[in-house]
N, C-alpha and C positions, 0 to 999 in steps of 0.2 A: 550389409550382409544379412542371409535370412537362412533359416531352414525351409529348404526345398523339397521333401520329402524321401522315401527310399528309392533307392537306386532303383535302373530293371535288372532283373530275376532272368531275364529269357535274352541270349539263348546259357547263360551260366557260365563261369570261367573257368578253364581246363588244370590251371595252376595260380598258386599263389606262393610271393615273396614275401613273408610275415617277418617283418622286424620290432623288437625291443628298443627303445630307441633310451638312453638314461644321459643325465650329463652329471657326471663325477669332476670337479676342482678337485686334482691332485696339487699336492705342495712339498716338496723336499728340503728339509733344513741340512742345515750345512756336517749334523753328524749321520745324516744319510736315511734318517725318518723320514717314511711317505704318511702324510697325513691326507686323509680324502673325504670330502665329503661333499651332498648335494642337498641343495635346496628346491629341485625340479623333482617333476614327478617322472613316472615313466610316461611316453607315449608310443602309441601300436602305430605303425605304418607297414605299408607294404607292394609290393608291385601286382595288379590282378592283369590275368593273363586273358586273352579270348581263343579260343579254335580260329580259322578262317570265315568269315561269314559272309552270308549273301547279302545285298543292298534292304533286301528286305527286313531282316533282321539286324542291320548295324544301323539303320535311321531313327529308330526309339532311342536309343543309346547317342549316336549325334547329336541329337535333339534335347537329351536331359545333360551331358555336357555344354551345349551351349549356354541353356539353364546356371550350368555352372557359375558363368564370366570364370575362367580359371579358378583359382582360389578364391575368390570372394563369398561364394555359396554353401553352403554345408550341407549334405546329406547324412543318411544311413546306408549300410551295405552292410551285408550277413558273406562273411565271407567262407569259402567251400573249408569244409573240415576244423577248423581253429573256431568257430563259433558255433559248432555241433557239440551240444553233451556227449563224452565218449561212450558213455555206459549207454547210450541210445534212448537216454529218457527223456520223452520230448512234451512230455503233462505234467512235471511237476508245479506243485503251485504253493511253495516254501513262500514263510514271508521273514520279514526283521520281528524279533521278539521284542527286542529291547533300545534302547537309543542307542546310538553309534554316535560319538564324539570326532569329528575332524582330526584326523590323523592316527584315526584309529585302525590296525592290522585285521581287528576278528569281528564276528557277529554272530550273537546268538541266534538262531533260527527257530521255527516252528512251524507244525501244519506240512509237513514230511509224512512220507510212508516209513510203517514204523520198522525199527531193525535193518533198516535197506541204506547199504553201499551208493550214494546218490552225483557223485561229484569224482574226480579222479583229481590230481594232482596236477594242471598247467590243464585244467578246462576254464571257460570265462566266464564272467557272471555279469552280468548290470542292474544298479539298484531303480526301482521305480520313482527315485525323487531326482535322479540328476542323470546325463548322458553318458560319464564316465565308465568304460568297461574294466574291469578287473579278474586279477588269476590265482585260482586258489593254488594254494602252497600248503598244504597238508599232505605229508609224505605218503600218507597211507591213502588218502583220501576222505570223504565227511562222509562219516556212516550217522543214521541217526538210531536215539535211543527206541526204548517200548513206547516212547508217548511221541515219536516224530519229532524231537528235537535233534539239537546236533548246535555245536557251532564251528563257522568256517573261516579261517586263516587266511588271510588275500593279501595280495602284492598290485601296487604301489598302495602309498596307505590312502586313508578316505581324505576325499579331497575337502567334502562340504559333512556337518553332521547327517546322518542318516536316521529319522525317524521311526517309531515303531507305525506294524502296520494299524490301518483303523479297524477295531473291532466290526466282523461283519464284511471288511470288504476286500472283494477280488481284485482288485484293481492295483493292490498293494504287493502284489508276490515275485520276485525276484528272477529276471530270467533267465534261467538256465540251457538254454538251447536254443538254437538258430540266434544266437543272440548278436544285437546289430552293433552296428560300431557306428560312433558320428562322425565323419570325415571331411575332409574338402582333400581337394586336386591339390597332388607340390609345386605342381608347374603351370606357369600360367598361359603358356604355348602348347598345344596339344594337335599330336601329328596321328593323322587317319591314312591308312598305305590301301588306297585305292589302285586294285591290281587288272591287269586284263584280262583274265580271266572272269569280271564280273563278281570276284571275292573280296571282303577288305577285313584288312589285319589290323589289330588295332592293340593296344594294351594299356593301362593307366596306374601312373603312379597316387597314392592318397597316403592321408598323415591324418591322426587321431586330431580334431579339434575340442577345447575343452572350456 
C-alpha cells in the first residue's frame, strides 16, 4: 500500500454523502443498565458524487482509480463544503502552541488574527504531524484573544501526540480550509456507467484511512 497523491479536482463533485462513522460496545445488564463505551476513533467516510461527464473529462479520474487497486492505495480529496472553513477564511496560518498529549480534546493555538471569530462549530481541521482530520466542538466557536490566541475543542480525540510548532516555521500551521482528508476506495469493484450518449456517470464511495 502507498500514498498516491490527491485526488483530481476537475471536473468537482455536485454532492456529497458525509458520514460519521463511530463504533459504540453497548452492554445491558440484567437490571436494565446500558453501559457503552468505544475504544475506536471516529472515521469520516462518504459517497462523492459526479454530474455527467464527457470521456474527456472522466479518463484522469479512470486513470487515478486504477492507481487505486481498489482499496489498497490511499489518497487525499478536499471534499465540496465539509472541508471549507465556514467563516470563508482561507489564509489562516494558526499553529499548536503547546504539546498535545495522545488523547487529548483541545489545543492551545497561536499566530491568529487577533479578536477574530476564526473557526465555527463542525468545521475540520488537520494537524501538520499526522493525516488524521478532526471537528471542532466549541459551541460558539474559537475566537481568538488581543495577542491571536485562542484554544480549540475537537472531536475524536488525538490519535498520536501533537507537537508544538517550530519557532520561525511556516510549515507547522494547522489547516483550516480546503482541508484534505486521506482516504482509500470502500470497494474494491468499481462500476463506470459508460452511456450512449458519449456521457459517463460515475460516483465513489471512500473511508477515512489512518
Amino acid at each position: 500500500m502507498a500514498y498516491i497523491g490527491n485526488f483530481p479536482t476537475s471536473p468537482g463533485f455536485t454532492a456529497i454523502n458525509f458520514k460519521m462513522n463511530n463504533q459504540v460496545k453497548r452492554t445491558v445488564t440484567a437490571s436494565g443498565r446500558t453501559i457503552r463505551a468505544t475504544n475506536s476513533t471516529t472515521i469520516w467516510s462518504g459517497i462523492l458524487k459526479y454530474p455527467p461527464m464527457t470521456l474527456s473529462e472522466f479518463l484522469p479520474i479512470q486513470g487515478f482509480i486504477s492507481r487505486c487497486q481498489g482499496g489498497l492505495n490511499e489518497f487525499d480529496v478536499t471534499m465540496p463544503t465539509v472541508s471549507q472553513n465556514s467563516l470563508g477564511l482561507t489564509s489562516l496560518s494558526i499553529q499548536v502552541n503547546s504539546t498535545v498529549s495522545a488523547g487529548a480534546t483541545s489545543v492551545s493555538i497561536t499566530n491568529g488574527p487577533n479578536s477574530t471569530l476564526i473557526l465555527n462549530p463542525g468545521d475540520v481541521i488537520r494537524f501538520p504531524n499526522h493525516s488524521k482530520v478532526y471537528m471542532v466542538t466549541d459551541d460558539s466557536g474559537v475566537t481568538t484573544d488581543g495577542t491571536g490566541n485562542a484554544t480549540i475543542n475537537f472531536e475524536p480525540a488525538a490519535l498520536v501526540e501533537i507537537p508544538p510548532a517550530s519557532a520561525g516555521s511556516s510549515g507547522d500551521t494547522i489547516i483550516t480550509d480546503q482541508v484534505p482528508f486521506r482516504m482509500i476506495l470502500s470497494n474494491d469493484v468499481q462500476e463506470m456507467g459508460y452511456r450512449t450518449d458519449g456521457l459517463v456517470g460515475y460516483e465513489l464511495d471512500v473511508q477515512e484511512v489512518i
